[in-house]
VEXPA-13076 format. One record per residue (C-alpha): z, y, x. Coordinates in steps of 0.25 Angstrom, whole numbers, padded with zeros to 4 digits, always signed. Layout:
<kolzas>
ZYX
...
</kolzas>
This chain:
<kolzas>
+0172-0021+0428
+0161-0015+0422
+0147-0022+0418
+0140-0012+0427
+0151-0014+0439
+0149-0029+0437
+0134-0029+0438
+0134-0020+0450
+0145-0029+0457
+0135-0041+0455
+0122-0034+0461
+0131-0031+0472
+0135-0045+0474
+0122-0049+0472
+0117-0041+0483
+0127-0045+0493
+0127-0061+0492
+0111-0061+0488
+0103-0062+0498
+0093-0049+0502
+0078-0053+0497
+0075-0042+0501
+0075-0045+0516
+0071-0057+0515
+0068-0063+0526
+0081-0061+0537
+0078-0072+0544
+0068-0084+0548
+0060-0092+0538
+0056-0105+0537
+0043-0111+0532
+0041-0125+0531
+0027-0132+0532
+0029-0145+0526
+0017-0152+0535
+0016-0152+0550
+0013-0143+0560
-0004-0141+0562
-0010-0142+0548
-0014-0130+0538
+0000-0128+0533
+0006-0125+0546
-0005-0117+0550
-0004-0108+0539
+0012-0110+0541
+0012-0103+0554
+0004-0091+0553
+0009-0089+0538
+0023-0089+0545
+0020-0079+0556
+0013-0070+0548
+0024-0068+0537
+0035-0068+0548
+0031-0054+0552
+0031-0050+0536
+0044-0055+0536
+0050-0052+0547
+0057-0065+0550
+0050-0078+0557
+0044-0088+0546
+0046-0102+0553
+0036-0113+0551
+0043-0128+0550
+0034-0141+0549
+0043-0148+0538
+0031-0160+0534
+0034-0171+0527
+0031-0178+0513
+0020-0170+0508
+0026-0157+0510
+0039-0162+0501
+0049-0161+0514
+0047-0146+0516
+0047-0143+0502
+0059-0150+0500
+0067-0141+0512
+0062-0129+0505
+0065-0132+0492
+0078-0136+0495
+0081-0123+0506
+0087-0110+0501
+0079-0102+0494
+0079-0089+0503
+0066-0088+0508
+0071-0094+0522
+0065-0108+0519
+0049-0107+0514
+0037-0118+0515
+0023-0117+0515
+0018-0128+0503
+0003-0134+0501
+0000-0140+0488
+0009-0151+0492
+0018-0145+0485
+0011-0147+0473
+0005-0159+0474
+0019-0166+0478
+0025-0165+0466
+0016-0173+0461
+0014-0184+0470
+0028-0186+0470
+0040-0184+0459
+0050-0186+0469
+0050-0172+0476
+0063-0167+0481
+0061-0153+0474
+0054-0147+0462
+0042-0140+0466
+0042-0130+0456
+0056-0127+0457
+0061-0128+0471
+0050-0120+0479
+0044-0106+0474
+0029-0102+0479
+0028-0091+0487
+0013-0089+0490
+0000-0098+0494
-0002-0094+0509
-0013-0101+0510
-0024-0110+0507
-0034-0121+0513
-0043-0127+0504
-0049-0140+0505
-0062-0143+0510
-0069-0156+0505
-0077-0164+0517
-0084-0177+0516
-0089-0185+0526
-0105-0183+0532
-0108-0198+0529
-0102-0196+0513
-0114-0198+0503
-0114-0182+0498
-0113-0170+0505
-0109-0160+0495
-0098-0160+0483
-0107-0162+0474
-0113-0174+0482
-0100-0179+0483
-0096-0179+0468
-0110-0185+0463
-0106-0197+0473
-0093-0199+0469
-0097-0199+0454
-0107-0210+0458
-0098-0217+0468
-0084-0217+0461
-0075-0221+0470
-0082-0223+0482
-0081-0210+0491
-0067-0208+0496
-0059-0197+0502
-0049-0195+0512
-0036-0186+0510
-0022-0186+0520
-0014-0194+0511
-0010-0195+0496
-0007-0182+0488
-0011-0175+0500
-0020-0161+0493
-0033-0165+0498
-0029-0180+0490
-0025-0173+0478
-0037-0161+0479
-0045-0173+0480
-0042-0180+0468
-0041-0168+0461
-0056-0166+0465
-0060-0181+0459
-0053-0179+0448
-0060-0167+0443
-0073-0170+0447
-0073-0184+0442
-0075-0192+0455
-0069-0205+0461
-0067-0204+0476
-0056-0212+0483
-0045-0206+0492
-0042-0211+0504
-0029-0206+0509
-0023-0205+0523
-0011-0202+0531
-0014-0187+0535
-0029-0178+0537
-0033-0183+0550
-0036-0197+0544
-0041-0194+0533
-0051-0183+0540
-0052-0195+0550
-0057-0203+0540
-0067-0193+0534
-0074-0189+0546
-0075-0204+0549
-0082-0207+0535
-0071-0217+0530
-0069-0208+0519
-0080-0197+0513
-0071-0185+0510
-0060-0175+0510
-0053-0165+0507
-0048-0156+0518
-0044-0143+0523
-0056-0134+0530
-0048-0132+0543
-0049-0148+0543
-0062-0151+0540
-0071-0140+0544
-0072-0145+0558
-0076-0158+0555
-0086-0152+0546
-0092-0144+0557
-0093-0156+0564
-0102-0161+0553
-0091-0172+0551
-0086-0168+0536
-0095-0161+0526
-0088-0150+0514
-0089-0153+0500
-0080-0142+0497
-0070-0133+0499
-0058-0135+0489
-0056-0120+0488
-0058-0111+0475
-0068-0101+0481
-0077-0105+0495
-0069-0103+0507
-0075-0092+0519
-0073-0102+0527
-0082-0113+0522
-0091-0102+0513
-0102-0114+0511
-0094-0124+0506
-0094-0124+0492
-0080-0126+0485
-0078-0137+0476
-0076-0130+0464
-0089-0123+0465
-0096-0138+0465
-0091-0143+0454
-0077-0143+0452
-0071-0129+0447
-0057-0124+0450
-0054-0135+0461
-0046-0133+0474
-0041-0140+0484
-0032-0131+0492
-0021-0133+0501
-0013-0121+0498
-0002-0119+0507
+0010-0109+0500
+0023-0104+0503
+0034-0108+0495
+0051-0105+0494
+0062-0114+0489
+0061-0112+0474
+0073-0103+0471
+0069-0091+0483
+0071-0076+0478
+0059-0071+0472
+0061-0059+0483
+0058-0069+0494
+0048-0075+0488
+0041-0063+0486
+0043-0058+0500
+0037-0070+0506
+0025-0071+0497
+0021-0055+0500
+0022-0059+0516
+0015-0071+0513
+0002-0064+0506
+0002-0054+0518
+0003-0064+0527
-0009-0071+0522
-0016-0056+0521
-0015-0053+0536
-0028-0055+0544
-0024-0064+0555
-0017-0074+0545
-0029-0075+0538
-0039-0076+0550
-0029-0088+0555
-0029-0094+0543
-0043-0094+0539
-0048-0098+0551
-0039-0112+0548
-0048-0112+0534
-0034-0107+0526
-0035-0095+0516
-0022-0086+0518
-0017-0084+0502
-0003-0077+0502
-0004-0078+0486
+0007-0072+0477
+0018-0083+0472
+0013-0085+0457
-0001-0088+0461
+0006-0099+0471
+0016-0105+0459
+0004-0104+0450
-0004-0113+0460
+0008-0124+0462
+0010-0122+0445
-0003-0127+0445
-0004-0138+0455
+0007-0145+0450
+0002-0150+0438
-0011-0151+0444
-0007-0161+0454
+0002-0168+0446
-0010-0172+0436
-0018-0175+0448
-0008-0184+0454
-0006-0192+0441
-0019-0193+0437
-0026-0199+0450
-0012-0207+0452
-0010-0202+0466
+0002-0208+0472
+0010-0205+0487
+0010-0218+0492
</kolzas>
């Protein structure tokens, strides 16, 4: 047999036991949501899900899988076969857990491939109408005289508005201490009742308590002001340049997905989060619709790994 015969007989092979990128998908999809029915992530879940179900022509199934941070649904999709069948919608969860904890049952860099940042919510920082200050400002030049002796309420240890919180302190020099719960509504609890002074939380939480002249905002955690909030200054512009607190919600494979799929899901995804309706729905939950491209979402977790690592280390946080 000649070279040339030998070649042609192994693209033909190729092409019958490979399967068709090409038209992807052929059948139902499913996408995990590693927290429970009802909060941000699923909301964004099931209209992300509708919406690129007509793109693709194939139902995109939503499936609660909650548990350990996150850890549980990523596991299941690391470990599920890597043809684009088998898909979850991350937060910086997944980012922050490798930190928290070594034991992990996969490796995040290896075992799940970033497809696109849907969305994003950024954090919002509220304090209590009886604390001592009413602006950031206010709140820093009481803390530098106070160390110690405001605190803050967050829904448990290396939860992101724990970690953004601390990344805050840290840059800006402050002492204030945390106080952590077992979920949002006690800590929020706790706030509007003034056992603790402040927050960080998401705008779709806290703005109705704000209206109700129960919370105040310091600041929104955001890298530019957000339309929904235009009067309240972010926190970078008060004194802290280059810090967010966002709660980035992206879709992500298992690691070893053909580059075909993976670009086919990102394209519907960035015209999913271009339709009006999805962004109306969305904006009205106070969530920016993002649909960024892959690199900008590996670049994002490239960064955020080291990032929290050091953070975790350096103010000792520990899952108890």
């Amino acid at each position: 047999m000649t070279r040339i015969a030998a070649l042609a007989l192994a693209a033909l092979a190729a092409l019958v036991t490979s399967p068709s990128h090409a038209q992807y998908p052929q059948h139902p999809i499913k996408l995990y949501v590693p927290f429970p029915a009802g909060g941000a992530v699923d909301i964004v879940a099931r209209i992300y899900a509708a919406k690129i179900s007509e793109d693709l022509g194939k139902p995109v199934i939503v499936e609660n899988k909650a548990g350990a941070g996150g850890i549980i649904a990523t596991n299941e999709t690391a470990k599920a076969a890597p043809d684009g069948y088998t898909l979850l919608l991350t937060t910086p969860n997944h980012t922050i857990n490798p930190a928290l904890n070594a034991a992990i049952p996969y490796n995040t860099e290896k075992d799940i491939a970033p497809v696109s940042i849907v969305a994003e919510v950024p954090e919002v920082l509220v304090s209590h109408p009886g604390a001592p200050f009413k602006d950031f400002k206010g709140f820093v030049a009481h803390a530098k005289a106070n160390p110690g002796k405001l605190n803050y309420s967050s829904a448990g240890i290396g939860t992101l508005p724990h970690i953004t919180f601390e990344l805050l302190l840290r840059r800006m020099n402050i002492q204030v201490a945390h106080i952590p719960y077992r979920g949002a509504a006690p800590a929020m609890n706790d706030l509007l009742s003034g056992v603790v002074q402040l927050k960080l939380d998401t705008y779709a939480t806290a703005n109705q308590h704000v209206n109700a002249g129960k919370l105040h905002y310091l600041g929104i955690a955001s890298r530019e002001r957000s339309k929904l909030l235009p009067n309240v200054p972010t926190i970078a512009e008060q004194g802290l340049p280059g810090y967010e607190g966002i709660l980035w919600i992206g879709l992500v494979a298992p690691g070893a997905t053909p580059k075909p799929v993976i670009e086919r899901l990102q394209a519907a995804t960035a015209k999913a989060m271009r339709a009006p309706d999805v962004i109306d729905k969305l904006q009205k939950q106070g969530i920016e619709p993002v649909g960024g491209t892959t690199a900008d979402f590996a670049a994002l977790i490239a960064r955020e790994l080291p990032q929290w690592r050091d953070l975790v280390k350096s103010a000792n946080i520990k899952v108890q």
